[in-house]
C-alpha positions as CSV (number, residue, x, y, z in Angstrom):
1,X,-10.0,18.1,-33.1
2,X,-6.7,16.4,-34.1
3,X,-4.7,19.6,-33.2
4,X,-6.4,19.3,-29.5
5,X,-5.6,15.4,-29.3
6,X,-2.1,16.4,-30.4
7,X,-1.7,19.2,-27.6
8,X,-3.3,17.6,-25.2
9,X,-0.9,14.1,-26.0
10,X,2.2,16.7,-25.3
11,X,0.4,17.9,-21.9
12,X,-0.8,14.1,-20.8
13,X,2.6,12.6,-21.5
14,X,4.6,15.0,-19.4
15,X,2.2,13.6,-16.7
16,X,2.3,10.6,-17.4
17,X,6.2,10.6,-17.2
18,X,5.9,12.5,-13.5
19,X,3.8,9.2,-12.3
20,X,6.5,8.2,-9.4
21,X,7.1,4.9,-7.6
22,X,7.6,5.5,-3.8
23,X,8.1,2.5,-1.2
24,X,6.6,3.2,2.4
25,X,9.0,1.7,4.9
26,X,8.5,3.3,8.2
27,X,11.8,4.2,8.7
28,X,10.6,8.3,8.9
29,X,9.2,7.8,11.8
30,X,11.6,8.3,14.7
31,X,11.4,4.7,16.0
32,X,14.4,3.7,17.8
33,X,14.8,0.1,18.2
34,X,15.8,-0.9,21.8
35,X,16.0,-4.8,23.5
36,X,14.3,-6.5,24.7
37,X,11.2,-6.0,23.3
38,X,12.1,-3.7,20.0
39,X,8.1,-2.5,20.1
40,X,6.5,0.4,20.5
41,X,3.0,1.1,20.9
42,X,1.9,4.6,20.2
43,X,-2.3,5.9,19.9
44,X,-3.5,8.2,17.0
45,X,-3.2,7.5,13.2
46,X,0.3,8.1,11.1
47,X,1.9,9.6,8.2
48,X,4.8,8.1,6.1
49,X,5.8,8.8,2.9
50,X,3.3,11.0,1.8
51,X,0.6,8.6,2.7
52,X,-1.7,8.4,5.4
53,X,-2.6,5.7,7.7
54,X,-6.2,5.9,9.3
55,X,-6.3,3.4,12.1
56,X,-10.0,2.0,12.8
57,X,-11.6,2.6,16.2
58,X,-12.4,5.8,18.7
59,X,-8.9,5.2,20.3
60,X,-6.9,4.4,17.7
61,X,-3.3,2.4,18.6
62,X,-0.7,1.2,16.4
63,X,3.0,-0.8,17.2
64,X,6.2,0.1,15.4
65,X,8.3,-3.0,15.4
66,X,11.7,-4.1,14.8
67,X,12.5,-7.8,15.0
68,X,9.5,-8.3,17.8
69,X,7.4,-11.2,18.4
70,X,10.2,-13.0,16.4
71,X,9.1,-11.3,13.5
72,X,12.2,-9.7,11.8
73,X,13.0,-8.0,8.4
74,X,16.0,-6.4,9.7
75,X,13.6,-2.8,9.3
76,X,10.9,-1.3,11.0
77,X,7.9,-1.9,10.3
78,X,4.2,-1.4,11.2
79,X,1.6,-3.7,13.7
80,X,-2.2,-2.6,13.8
81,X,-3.7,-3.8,16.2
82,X,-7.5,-3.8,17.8
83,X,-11.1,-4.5,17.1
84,X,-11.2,-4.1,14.0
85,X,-8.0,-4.7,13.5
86,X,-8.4,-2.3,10.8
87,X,-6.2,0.0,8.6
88,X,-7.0,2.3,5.9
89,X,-4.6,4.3,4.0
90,X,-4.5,6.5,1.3
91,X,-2.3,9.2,-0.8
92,X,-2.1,12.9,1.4
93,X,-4.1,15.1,-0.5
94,X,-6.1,12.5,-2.4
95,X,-4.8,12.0,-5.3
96,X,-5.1,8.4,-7.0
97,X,-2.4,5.4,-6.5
98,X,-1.7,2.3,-7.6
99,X,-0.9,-0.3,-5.6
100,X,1.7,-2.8,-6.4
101,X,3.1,-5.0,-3.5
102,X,3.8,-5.2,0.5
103,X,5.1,-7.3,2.8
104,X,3.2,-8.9,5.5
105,X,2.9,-11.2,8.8
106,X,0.9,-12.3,11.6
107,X,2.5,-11.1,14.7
108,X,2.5,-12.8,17.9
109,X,1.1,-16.3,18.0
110,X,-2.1,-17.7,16.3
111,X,-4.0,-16.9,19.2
112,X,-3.8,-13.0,19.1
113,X,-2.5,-13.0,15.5
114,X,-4.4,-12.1,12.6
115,X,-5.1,-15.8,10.7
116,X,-6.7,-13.4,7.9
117,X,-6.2,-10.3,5.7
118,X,-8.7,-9.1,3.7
119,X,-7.1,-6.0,1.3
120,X,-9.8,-3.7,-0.2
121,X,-9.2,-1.2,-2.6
122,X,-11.7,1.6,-3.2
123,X,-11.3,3.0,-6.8
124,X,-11.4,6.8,-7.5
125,X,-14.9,5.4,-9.6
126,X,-16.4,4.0,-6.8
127,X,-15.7,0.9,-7.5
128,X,-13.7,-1.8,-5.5
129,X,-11.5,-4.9,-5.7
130,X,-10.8,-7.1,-3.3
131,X,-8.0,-10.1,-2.0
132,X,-7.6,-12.1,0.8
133,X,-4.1,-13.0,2.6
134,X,-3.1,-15.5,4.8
135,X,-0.4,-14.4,6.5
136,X,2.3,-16.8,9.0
137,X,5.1,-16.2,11.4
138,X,7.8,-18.1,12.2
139,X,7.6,-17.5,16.0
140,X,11.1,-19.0,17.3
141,X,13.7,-16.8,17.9
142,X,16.5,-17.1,15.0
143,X,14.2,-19.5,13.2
144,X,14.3,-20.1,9.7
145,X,11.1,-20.3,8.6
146,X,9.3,-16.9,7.1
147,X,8.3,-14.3,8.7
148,X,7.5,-12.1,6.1
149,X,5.4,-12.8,2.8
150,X,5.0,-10.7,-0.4
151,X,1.5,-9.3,-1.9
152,X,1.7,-8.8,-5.6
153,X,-1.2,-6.8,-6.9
154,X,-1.9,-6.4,-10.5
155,X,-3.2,-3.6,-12.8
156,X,-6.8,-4.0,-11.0
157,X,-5.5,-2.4,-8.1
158,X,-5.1,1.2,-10.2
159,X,-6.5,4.8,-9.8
160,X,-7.4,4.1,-6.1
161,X,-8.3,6.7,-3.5
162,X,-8.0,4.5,-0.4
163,X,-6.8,0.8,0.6
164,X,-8.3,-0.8,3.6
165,X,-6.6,-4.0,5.5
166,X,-8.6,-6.0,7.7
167,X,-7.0,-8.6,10.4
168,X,-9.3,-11.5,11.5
169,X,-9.5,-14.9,13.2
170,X,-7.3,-14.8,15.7
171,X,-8.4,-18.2,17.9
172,X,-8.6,-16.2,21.0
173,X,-9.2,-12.2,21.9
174,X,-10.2,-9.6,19.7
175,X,-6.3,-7.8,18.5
176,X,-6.1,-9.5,15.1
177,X,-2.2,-8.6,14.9
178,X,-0.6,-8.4,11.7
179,X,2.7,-6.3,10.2
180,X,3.3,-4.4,7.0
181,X,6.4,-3.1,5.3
182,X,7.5,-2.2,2.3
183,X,3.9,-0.7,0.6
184,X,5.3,-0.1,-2.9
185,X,2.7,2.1,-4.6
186,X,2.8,4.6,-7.6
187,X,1.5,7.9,-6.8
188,X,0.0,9.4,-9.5
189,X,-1.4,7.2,-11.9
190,X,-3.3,8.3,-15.0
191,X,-7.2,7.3,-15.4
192,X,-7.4,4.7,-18.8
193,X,-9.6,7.1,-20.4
194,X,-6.3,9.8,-19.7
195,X,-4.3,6.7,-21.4
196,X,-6.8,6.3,-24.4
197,X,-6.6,10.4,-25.2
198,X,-2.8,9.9,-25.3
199,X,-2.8,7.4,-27.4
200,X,-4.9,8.7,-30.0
201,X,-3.0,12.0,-30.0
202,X,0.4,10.2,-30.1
203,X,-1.3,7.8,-33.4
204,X,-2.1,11.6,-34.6
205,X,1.1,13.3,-33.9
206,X,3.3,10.1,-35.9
207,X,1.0,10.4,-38.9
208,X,1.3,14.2,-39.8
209,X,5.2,13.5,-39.2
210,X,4.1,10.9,-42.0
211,X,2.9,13.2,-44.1
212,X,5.1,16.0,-43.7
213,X,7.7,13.9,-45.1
214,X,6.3,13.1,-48.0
């Protein structure tokens, strides 16, 4: 038993160490920003940075934006759009992720905007964790106000298969628009019960050194 916990520390370390931190910014995706508007809608669902993004409805639409509506970050970035205003995204193949920040804003005024964002992970376990946001603009041109907010998320939001966002309560219509950039996640994540195994067999593999030199 200890010679397994000690072989299997060596193998879960090594992936372990290969866990990676990747950024999704948007930037692979061939938008070009031109004046005046410096928006582009396009239909279907997208890929960036080896995640996908599943956009809700039978006819799917999404924006790439560069400093549009008044909302700038100097980068592109991404506007759902719809009713839902829904988007779910996950790692391509389906391995587990953790998520740990993005940036967000309502785009376009309070009426159309999104007042709400409601950010659900779905565990690998079947279990789920939820947050709300409340995202604002500063809608005048060359303003100084924010535009874009930070989510934090903590060690809850680990080993998921899938996040969804949800826009709601725009005061008039049914868009819901709101912007992401910057989805900073960790793409392969070890399950706690992987983490508990290594630690035994590292406890294990420090103790015969122990005794060894004796």
């Amino acid at each position: 038993m200890m010679r397994f916990l000690a072989v299997g520390a060596l193998l879960l370390a090594g992936s372990v160490g290969s866990a990676q931190a990747a950024t999704i910014t948007f930037e692979d995706q061939g938008f070009v920003p031109t004046l005046p508007n410096n928006a582009q809608p396009r239909n279907g669902d997208l890929t960036s940075g080896g995640f996908f993004f599943d956009m809700a409805g039978p006819n799917p639409v999404y924006q790439l934006a560069n400093n549009s509506a008044n909302i700038n970050n100097g980068t592109t970035y991404l506007v759902t759009e719809g009713a839902p205003s829904l988007v779910t995204f996950s790692q391509v193949g389906g391995a587990p992720f953790a998520l740990n920040s993005f940036d967000y804003a309502r785009w376009q005024g309070p009426t159309i905007g999104a007042a709400t964002i409601t950010v659900t992970g779905h565990r690998a376990d079947n279990t789920t964790v939820t947050t709300t946001l409340f995202p604002v603009g500063d809608f005048t041109a060359g303003g100084s106000g924010t535009d874009f907010q930070t989510a934090l998320f903590g060690a809850d939001w680990r080993n998921l298969a899938s996040v969804d966002l949800l826009g709601t309560g725009a005061t008039t219509g049914t868009l819901n628009y709101f912007a992401i950039d910057n989805v900073a996640v960790n793409n392969s994540v070890p399950e706690p019960g992987t983490l508990t195994l290594l630690g035994l067999g590292s406890a294990f593999m420090v103790n015969r050194r122990r005794r060894i030199g004796r």
